[in-house]
PASEBA-1860 file (N, C-alpha, C; in nm, 3 decimals):
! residues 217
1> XXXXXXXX> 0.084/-0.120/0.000/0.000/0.000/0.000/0.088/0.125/0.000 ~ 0.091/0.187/-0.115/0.169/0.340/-0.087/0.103/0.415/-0.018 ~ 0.185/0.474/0.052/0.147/0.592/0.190/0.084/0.748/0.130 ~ -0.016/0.751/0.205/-0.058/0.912/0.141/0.054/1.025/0.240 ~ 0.128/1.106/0.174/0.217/1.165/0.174/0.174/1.283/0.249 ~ 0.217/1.325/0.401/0.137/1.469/0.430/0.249/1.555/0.442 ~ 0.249/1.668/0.407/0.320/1.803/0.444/0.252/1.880/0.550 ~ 0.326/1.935/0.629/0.225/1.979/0.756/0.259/2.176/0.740
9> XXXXXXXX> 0.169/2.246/0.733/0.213/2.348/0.747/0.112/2.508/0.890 ~ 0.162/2.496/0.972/0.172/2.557/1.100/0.260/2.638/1.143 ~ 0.194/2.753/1.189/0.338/2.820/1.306/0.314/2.761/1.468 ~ 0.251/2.686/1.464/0.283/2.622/1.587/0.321/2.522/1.638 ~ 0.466/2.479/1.690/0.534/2.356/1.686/0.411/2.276/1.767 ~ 0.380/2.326/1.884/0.307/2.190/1.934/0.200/2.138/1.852 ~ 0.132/2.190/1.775/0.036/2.125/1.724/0.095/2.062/1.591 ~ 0.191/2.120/1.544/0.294/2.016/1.416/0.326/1.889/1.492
17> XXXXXXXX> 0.371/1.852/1.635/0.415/1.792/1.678/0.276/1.674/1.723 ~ 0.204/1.740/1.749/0.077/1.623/1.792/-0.004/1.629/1.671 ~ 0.018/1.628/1.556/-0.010/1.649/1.391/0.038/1.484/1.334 ~ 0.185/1.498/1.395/0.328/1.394/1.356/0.275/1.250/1.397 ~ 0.239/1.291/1.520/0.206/1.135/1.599/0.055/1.078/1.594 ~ 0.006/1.177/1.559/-0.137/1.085/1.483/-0.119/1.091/1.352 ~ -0.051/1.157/1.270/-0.093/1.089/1.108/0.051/0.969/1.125 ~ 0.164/0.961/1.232/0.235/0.841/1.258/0.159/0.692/1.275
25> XXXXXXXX> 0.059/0.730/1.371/-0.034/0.606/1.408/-0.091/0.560/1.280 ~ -0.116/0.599/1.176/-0.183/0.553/1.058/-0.132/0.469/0.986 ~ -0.145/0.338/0.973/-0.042/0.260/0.827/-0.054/0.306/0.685 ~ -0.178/0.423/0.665/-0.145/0.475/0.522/-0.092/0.584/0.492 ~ -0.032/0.651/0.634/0.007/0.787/0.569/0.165/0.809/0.672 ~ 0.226/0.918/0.594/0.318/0.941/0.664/0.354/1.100/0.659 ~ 0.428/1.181/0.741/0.464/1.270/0.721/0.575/1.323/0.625 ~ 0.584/1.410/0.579/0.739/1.415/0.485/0.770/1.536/0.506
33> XXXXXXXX> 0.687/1.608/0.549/0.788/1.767/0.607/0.708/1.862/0.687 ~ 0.747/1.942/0.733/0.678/2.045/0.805/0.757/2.180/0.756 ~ 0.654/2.259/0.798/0.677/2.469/0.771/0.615/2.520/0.901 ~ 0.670/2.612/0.900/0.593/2.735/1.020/0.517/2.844/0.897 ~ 0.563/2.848/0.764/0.521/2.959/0.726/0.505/2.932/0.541 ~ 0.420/3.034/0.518/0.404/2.988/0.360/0.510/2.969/0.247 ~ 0.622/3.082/0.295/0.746/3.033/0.196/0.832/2.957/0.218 ~ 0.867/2.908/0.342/0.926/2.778/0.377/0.856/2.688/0.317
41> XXXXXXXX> 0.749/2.694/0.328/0.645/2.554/0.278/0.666/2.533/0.119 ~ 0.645/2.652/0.033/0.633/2.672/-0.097/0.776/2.592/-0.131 ~ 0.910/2.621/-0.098/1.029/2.601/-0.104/1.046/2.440/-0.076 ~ 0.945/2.360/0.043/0.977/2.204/0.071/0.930/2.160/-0.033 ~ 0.784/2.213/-0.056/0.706/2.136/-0.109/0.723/2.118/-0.248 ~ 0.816/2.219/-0.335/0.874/2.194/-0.429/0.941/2.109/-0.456 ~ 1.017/2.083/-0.330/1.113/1.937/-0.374/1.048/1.769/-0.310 ~ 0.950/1.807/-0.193/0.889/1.713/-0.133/0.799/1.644/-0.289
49> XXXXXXXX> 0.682/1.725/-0.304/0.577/1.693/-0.372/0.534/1.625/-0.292 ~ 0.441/1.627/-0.183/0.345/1.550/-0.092/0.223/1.538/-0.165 ~ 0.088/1.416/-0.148/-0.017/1.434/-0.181/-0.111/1.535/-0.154 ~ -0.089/1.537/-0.016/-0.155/1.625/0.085/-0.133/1.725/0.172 ~ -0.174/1.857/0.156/-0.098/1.978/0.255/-0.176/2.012/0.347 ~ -0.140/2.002/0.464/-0.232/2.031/0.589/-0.186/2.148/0.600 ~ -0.293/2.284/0.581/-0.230/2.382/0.577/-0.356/2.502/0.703 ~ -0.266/2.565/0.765/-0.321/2.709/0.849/-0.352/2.757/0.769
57> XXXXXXXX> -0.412/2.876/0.811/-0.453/3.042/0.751/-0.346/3.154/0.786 ~ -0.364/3.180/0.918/-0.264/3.274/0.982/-0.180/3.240/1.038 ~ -0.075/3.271/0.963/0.098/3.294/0.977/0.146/3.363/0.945 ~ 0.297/3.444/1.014/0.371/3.485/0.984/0.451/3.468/0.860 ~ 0.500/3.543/0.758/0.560/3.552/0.632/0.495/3.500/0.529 ~ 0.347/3.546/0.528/0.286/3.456/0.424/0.135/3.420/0.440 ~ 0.011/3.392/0.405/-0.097/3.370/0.496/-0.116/3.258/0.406 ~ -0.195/3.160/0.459/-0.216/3.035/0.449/-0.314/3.034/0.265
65> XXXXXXXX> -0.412/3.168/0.240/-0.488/3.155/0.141/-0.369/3.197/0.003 ~ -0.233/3.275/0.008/-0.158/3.277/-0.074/-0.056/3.176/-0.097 ~ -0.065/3.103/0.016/0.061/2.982/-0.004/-0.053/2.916/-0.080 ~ -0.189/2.830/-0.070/-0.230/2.694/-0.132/-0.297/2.826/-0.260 ~ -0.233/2.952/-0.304/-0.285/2.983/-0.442/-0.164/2.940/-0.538 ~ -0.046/2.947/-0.461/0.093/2.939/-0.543/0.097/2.798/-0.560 ~ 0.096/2.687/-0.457/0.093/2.556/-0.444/0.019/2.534/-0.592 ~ -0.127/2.519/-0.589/-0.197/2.468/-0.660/-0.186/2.539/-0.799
73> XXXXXXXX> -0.178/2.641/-0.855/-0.098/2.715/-0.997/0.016/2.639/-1.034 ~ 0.091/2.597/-0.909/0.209/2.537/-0.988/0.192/2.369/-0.939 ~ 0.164/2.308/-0.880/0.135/2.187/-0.835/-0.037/2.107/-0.866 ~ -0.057/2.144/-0.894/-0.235/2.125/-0.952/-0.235/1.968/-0.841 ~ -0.227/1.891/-0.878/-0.182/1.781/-0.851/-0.181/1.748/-0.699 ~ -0.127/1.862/-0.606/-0.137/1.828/-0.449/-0.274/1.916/-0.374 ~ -0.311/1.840/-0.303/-0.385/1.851/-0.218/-0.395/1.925/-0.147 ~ -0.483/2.014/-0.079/-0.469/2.126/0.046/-0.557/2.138/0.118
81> XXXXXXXX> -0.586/2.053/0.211/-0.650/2.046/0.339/-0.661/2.147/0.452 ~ -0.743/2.296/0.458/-0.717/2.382/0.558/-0.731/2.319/0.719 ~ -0.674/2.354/0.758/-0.699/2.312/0.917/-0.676/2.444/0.983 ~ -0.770/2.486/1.004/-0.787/2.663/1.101/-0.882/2.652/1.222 ~ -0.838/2.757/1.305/-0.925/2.813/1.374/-1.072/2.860/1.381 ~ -1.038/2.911/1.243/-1.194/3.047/1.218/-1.284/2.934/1.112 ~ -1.377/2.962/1.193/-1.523/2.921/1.216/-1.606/3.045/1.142 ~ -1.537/3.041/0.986/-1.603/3.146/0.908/-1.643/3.102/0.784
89> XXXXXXXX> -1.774/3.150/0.766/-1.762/3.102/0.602/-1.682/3.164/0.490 ~ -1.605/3.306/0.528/-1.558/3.383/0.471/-1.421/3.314/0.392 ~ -1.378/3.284/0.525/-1.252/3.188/0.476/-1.259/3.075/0.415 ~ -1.379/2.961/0.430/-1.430/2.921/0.406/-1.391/2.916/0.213 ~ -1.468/3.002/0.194/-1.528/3.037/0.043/-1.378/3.100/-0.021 ~ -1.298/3.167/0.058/-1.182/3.171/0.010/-1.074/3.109/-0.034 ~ -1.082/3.046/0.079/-0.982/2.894/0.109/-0.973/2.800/-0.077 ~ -1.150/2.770/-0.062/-1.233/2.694/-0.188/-1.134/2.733/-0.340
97> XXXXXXXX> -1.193/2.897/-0.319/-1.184/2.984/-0.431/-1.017/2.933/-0.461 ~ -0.932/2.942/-0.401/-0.821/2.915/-0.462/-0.747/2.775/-0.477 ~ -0.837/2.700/-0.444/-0.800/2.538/-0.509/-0.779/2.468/-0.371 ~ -0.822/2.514/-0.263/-0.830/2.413/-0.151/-0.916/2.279/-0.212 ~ -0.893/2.184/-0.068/-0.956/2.081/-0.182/-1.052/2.031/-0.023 ~ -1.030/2.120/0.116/-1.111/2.105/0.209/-1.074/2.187/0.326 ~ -1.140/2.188/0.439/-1.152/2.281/0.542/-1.247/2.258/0.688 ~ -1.115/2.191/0.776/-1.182/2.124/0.860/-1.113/2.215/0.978
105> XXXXXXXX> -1.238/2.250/1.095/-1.134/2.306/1.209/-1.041/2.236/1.329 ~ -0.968/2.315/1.408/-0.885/2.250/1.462/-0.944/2.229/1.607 ~ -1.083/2.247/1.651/-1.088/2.187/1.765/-1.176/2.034/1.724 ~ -1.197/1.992/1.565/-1.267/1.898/1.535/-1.170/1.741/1.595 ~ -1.253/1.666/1.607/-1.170/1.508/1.675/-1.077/1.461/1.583 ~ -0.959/1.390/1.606/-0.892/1.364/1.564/-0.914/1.217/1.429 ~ -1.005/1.145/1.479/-1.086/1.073/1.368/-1.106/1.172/1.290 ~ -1.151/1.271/1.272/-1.248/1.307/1.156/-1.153/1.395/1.091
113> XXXXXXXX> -1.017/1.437/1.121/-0.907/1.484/1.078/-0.847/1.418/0.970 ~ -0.834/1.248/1.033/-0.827/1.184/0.961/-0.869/1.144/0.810 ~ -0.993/1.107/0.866/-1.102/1.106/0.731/-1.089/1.209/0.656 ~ -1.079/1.333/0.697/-1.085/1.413/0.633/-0.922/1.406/0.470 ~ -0.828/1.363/0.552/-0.682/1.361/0.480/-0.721/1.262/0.378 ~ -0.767/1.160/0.415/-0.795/1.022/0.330/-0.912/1.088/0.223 ~ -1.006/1.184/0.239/-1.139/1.241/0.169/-1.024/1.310/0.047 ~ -0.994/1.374/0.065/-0.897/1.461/-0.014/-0.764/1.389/-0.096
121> XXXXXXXX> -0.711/1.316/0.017/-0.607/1.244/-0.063/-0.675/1.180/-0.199 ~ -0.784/1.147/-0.169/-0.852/1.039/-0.294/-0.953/1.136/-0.383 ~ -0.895/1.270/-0.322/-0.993/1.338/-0.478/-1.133/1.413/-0.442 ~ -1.150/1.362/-0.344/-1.326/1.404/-0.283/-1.266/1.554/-0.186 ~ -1.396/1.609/-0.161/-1.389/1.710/-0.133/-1.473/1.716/0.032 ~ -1.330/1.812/0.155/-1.416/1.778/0.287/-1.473/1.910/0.320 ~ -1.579/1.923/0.406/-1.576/2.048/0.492/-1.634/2.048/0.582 ~ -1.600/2.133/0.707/-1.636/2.093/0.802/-1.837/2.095/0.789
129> XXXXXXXX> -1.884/2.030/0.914/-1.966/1.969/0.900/-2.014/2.100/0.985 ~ -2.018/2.183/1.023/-2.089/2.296/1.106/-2.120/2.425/0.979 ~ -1.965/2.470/0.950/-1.957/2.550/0.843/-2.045/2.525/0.709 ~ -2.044/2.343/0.692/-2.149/2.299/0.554/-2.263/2.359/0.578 ~ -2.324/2.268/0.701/-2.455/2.280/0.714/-2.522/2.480/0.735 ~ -2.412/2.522/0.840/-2.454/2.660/0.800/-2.520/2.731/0.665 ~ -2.430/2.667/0.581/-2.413/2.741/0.439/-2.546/2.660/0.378 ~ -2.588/2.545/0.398/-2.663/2.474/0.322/-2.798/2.539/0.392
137> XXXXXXXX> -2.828/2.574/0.489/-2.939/2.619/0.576/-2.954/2.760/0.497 ~ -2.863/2.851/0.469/-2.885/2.975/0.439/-2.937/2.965/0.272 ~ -2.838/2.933/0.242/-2.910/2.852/0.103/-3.032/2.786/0.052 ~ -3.104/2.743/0.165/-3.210/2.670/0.105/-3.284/2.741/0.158 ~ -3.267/2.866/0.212/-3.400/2.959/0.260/-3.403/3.087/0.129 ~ -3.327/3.025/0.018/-3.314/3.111/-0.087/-3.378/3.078/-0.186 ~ -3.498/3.050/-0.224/-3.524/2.968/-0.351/-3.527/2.961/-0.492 ~ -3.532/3.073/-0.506/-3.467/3.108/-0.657/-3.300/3.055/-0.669
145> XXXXXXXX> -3.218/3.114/-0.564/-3.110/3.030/-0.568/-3.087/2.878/-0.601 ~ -3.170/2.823/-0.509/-3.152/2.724/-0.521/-3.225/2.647/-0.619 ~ -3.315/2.654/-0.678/-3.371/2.652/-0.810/-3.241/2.628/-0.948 ~ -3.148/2.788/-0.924/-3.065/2.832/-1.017/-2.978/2.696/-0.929 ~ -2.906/2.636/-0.899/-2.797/2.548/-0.821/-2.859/2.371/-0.874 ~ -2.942/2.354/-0.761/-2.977/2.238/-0.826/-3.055/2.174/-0.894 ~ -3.139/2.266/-1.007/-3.187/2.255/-1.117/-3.351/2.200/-1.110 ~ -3.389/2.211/-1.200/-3.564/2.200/-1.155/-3.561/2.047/-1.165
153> XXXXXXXX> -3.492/2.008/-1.219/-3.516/1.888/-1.323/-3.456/1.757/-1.170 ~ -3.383/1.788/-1.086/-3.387/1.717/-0.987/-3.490/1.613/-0.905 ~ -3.484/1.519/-0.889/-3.598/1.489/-0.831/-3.567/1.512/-0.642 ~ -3.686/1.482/-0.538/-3.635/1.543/-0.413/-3.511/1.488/-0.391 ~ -3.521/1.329/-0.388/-3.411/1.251/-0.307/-3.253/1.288/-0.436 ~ -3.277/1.314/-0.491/-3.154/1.346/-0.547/-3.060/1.503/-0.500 ~ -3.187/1.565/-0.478/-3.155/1.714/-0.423/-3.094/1.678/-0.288 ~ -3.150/1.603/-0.196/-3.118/1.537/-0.101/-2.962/1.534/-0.087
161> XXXXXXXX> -2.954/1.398/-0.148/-2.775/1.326/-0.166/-2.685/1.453/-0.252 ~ -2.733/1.550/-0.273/-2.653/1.677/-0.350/-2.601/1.805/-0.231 ~ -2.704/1.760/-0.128/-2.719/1.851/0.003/-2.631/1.811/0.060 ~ -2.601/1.646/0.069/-2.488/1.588/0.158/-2.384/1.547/0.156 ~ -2.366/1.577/0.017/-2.220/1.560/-0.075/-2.165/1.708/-0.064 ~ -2.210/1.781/-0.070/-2.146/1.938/-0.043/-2.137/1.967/0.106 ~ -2.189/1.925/0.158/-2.150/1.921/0.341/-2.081/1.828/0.387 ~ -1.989/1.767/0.279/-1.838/1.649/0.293/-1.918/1.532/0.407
169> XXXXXXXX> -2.045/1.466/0.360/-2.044/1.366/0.399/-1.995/1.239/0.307 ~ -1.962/1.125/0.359/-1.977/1.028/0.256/-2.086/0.960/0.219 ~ -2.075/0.865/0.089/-2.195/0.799/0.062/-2.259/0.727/0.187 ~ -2.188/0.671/0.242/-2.288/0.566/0.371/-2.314/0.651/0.484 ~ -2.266/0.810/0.497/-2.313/0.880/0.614/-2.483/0.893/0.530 ~ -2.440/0.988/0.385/-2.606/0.981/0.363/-2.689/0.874/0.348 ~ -2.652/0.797/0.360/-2.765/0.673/0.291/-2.770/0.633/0.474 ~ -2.699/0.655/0.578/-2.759/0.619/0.701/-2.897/0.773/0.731
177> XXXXXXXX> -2.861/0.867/0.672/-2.938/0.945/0.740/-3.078/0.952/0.666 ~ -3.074/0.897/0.481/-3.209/0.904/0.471/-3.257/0.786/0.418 ~ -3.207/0.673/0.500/-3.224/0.530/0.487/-3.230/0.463/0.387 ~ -3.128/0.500/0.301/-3.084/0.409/0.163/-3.014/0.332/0.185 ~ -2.994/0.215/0.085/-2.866/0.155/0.051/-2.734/0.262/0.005 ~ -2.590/0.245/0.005/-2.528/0.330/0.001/-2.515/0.339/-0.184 ~ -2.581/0.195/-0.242/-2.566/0.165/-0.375/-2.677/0.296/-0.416 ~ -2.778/0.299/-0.354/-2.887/0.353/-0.412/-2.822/0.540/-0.427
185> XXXXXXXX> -2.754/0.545/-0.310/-2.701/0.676/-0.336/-2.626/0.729/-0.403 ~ -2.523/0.622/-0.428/-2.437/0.632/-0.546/-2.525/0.621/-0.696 ~ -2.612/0.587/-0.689/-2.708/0.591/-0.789/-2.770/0.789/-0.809 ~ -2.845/0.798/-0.732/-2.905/0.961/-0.682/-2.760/1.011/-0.771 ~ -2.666/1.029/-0.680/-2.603/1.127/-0.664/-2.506/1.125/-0.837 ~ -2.526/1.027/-0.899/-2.425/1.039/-1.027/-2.556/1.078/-1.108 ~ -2.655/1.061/-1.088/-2.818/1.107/-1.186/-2.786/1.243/-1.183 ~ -2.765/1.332/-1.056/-2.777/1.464/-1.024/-2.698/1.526/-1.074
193> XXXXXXXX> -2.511/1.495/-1.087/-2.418/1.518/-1.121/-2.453/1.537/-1.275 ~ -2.487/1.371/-1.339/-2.538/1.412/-1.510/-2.601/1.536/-1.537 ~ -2.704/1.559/-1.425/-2.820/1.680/-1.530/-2.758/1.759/-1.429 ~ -2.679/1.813/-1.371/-2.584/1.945/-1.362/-2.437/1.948/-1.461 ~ -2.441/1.855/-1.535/-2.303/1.879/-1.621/-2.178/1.880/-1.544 ~ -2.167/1.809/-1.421/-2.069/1.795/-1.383/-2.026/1.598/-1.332 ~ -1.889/1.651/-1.300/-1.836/1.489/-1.255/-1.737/1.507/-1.141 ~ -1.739/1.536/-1.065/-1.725/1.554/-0.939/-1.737/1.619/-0.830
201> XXXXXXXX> -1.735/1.558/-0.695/-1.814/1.603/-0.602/-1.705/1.719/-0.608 ~ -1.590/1.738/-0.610/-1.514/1.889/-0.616/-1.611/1.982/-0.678 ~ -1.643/1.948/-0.822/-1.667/2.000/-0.933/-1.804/2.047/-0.886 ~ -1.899/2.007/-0.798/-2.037/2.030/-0.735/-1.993/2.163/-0.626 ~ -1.879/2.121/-0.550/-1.884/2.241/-0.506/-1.819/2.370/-0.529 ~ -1.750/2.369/-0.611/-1.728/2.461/-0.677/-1.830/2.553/-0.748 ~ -1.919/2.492/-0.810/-2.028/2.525/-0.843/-2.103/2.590/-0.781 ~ -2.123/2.523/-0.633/-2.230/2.584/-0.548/-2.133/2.735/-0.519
209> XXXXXXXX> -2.005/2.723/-0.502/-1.971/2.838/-0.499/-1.977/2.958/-0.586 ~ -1.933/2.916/-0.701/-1.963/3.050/-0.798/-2.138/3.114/-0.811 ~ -2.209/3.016/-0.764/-2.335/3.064/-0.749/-2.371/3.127/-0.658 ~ -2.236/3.172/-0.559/-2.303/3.225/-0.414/-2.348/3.164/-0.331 ~ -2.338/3.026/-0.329/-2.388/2.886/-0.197/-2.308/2.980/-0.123 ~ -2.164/3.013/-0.094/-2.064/2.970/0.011/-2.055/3.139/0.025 ~ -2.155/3.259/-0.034/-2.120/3.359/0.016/-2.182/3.424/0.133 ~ -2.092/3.503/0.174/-2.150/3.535/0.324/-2.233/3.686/0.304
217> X> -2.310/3.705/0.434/-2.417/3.845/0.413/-2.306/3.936/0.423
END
């Protein structure tokens, strides 16, 4: 099994350090470097090439939304997992906007940190589950919006599994919450994808973003 590759980037040693020893505990992943700051990072990660960048917002010499704009322009290819503080959609939608590929906070459990690295390493797209649902609540009290987003032509339960794929659940979280098979959802959710012209759950939220899902009042 090749190891999903993490780069850690923080100005704070202790939490780089208790970062180290849980993605250590994992048999699929390993660490390959650490930064305190965005141009140290820019500089490893050039020669590292990690899958995955666990990256801050606020730091010194650099802020976390200009390091994963340079990363991903020139690296398309790696991954950038925010791990912050702020409990904003602002950043949120920023983070997105420049090729993050998720955005989980740092008082979230260390399981779901996890999941989250493995969500991303493999292409799917995470976010935290407070910040989603915020955004999905404000959103669906919009209806013309949402009309314009997930299309008339939807049927409910497909609108459904479209709701819970953009709030970084997986297939078997939704199919536990609206009692499907996880087959059946994977069913929904590639129907929905067809008649929005897209093919991936990235590609969905991105979408919801340029439409203003992820903007704030």
């Amino acid at each position: 099994m090749t190891p999903i590759l993490v780069f850690l980037v923080d100005d704070h040693m202790v939490l780089r350090e208790g970062l180290k020893t849980l993605i250590a505990a994992q048999a699929d992943m390993t660490v390959i470097g650490e930064a305190s700051d965005g141009e140290d990072a820019w500089e490893q990660i050039a020669e590292t090439r990690p899958n995955v960048v666990i990256m801050d917002i606020s730091m010194p010499g650099g802020n976390g939304i200009k390091a994963t704009e340079r990363i991903k322009q020139t690296y398309p290819e790696v991954k950038v997992l925010v791990l912050s503080i702020h409990d904003d959609t602002s950043y949120l939608r920023q983070m997105l906007t420049v090729g993050a590929s998720g955005y989980i906070l740092k008082h979230t459990a260390a399981d779901a940190l996890i999941r989250a690295i493995r969500i991303v390493a493999a292409g799917g797209v995470y976010l935290e589950p407070s910040l989603a649902e915020h955004v999905v609540s404000r959103y669906v009290q919009r209806p013309s919006a949402a009309s314009d987003l997930l299309g008339a032509e939807l049927s409910e339960r497909e609108r459904e599994v479209v709701q819970g794929v953009v709030q970084g659940y997986s297939n078997k979280d939704i199919a536990n919450q609206l009692s499907l098979s996880v087959k059946t959802v994977e069913t929904y959710r590639a129907r929905a994808l067809e008649k929005l012209g897209l093919t991936s759950r990235s590609a969905l939220v991105r979408y919801a973003l340029e439409r203003g899902w992820l903007e704030t009042n």
